[in-house]
LUMVEXVEX-489320 format. One record per residue (C-alpha): residue in three letters; x, y, z. Coordinates in Angstrom, 2 decimals, decimal comma, padded with zeros to 5 digits. Layout:
rec resn->Ala x->X y->Y z->Z
...
This chain:
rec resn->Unk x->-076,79 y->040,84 z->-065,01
rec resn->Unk x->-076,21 y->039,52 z->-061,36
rec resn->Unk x->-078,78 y->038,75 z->-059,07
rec resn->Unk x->-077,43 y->040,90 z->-055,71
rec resn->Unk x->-078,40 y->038,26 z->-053,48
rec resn->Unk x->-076,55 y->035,72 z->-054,98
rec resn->Unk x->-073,39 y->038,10 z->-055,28
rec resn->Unk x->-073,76 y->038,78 z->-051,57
rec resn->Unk x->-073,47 y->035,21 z->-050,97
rec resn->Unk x->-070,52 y->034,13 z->-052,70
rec resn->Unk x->-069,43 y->036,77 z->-050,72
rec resn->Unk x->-070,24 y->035,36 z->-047,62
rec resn->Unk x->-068,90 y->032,30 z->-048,84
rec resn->Unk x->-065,37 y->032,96 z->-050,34
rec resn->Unk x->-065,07 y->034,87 z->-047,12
rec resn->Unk x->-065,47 y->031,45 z->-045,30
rec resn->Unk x->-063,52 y->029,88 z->-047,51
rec resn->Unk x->-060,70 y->032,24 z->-046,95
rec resn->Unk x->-060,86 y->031,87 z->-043,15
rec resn->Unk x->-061,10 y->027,88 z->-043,89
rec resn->Unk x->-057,53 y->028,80 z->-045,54
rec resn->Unk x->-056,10 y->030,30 z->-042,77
rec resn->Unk x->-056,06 y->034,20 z->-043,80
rec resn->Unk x->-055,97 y->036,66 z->-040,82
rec resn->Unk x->-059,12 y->038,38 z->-039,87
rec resn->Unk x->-057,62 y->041,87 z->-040,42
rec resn->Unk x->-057,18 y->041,23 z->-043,88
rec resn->Unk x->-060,61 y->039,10 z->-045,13
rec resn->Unk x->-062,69 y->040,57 z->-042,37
rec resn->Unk x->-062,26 y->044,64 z->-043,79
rec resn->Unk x->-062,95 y->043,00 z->-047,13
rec resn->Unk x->-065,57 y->041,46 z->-046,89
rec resn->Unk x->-067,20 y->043,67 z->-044,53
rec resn->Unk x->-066,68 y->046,76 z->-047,39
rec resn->Unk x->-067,87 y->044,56 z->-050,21
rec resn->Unk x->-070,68 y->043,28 z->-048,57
rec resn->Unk x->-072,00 y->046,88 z->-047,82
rec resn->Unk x->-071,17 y->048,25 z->-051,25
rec resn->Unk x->-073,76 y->045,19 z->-052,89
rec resn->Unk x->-076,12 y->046,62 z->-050,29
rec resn->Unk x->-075,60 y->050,12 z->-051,11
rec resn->Unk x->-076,15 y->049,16 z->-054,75
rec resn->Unk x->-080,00 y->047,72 z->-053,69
rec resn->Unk x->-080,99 y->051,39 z->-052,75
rec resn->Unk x->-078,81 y->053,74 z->-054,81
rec resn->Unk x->-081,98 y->054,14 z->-056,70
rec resn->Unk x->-083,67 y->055,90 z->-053,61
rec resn->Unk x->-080,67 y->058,57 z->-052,77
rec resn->Unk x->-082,12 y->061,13 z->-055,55
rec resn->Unk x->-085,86 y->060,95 z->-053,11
rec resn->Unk x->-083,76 y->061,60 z->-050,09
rec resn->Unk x->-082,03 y->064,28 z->-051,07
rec resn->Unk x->-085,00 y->065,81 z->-053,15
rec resn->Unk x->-086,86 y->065,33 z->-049,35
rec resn->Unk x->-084,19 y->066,87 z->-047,43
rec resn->Unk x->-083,49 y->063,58 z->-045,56
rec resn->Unk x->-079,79 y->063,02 z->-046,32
rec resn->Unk x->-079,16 y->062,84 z->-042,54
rec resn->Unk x->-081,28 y->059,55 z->-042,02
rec resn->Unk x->-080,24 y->058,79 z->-045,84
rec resn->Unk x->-076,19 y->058,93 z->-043,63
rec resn->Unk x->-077,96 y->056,84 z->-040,92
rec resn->Unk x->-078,82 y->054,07 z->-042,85
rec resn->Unk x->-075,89 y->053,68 z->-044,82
rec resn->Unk x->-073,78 y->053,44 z->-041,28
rec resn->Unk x->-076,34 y->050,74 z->-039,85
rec resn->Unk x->-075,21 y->049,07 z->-043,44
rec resn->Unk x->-072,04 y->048,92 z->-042,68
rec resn->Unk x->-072,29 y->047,80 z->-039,43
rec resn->Unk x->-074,55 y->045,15 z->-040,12
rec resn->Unk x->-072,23 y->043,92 z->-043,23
rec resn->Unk x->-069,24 y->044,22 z->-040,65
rec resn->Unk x->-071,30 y->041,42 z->-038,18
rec resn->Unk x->-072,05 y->039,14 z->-041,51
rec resn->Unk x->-068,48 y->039,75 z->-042,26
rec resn->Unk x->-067,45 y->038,77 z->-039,20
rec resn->Unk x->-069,98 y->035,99 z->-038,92
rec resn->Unk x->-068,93 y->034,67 z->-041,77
rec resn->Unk x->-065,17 y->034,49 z->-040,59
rec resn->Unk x->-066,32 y->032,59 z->-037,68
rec resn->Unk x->-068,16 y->029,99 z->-039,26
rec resn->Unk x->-064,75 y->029,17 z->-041,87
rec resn->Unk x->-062,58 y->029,38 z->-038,79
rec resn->Unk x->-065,00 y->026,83 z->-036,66
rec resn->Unk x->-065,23 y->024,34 z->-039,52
rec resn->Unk x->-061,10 y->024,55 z->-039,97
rec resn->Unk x->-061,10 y->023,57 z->-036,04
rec resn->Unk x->-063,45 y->021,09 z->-036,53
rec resn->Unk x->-061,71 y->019,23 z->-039,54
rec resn->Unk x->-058,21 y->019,61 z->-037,97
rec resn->Unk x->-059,25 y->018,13 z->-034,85
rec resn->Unk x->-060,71 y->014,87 z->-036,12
């Protein structure tokens, strides 16, 4: 089966790789930002059952959004980093 922290980065790097290519940010930024959090919501889909049995869906809710906030800066990051090496390489 896949390792998750090697799918995460060929994530992280087709997502530079499409920015290298020129594709808008609206379209590979979304993206990658939802598959990114979806291979870290896999990681701890194991621990959802303890939450819930705890009562603690609500912080359960708060870590899932700080997930996909944090995937939306690596998404974004990401983006970046393809765009500033297809500025770099046109410019020579």
């Amino acid at each position: 089966m896949w390792d998750i922290g090697k799918l995460e980065l060929i994530v992280m790097l087709a997502l530079a790789g499409l920015a290298f290519a020129g594709v808008p940010y609206f379209v590979a930024t979304p993206l990658g930002a939802a598959l990114l959090t979806i291979t870290t919501l896999h990681e701890y889909a194991y621990l959802q059952p303890r939450f819930q049995r705890a009562g603690a869906t609500r912080p359960m809710a708060g870590g899932v959004l700080i997930a996909a906030v944090m995937s939306l800066a690596f998404a974004s990051l990401c983006f970046g980093v393809g765009r500033f090496f297809a500025w770099v390489i046109s410019a020579t």
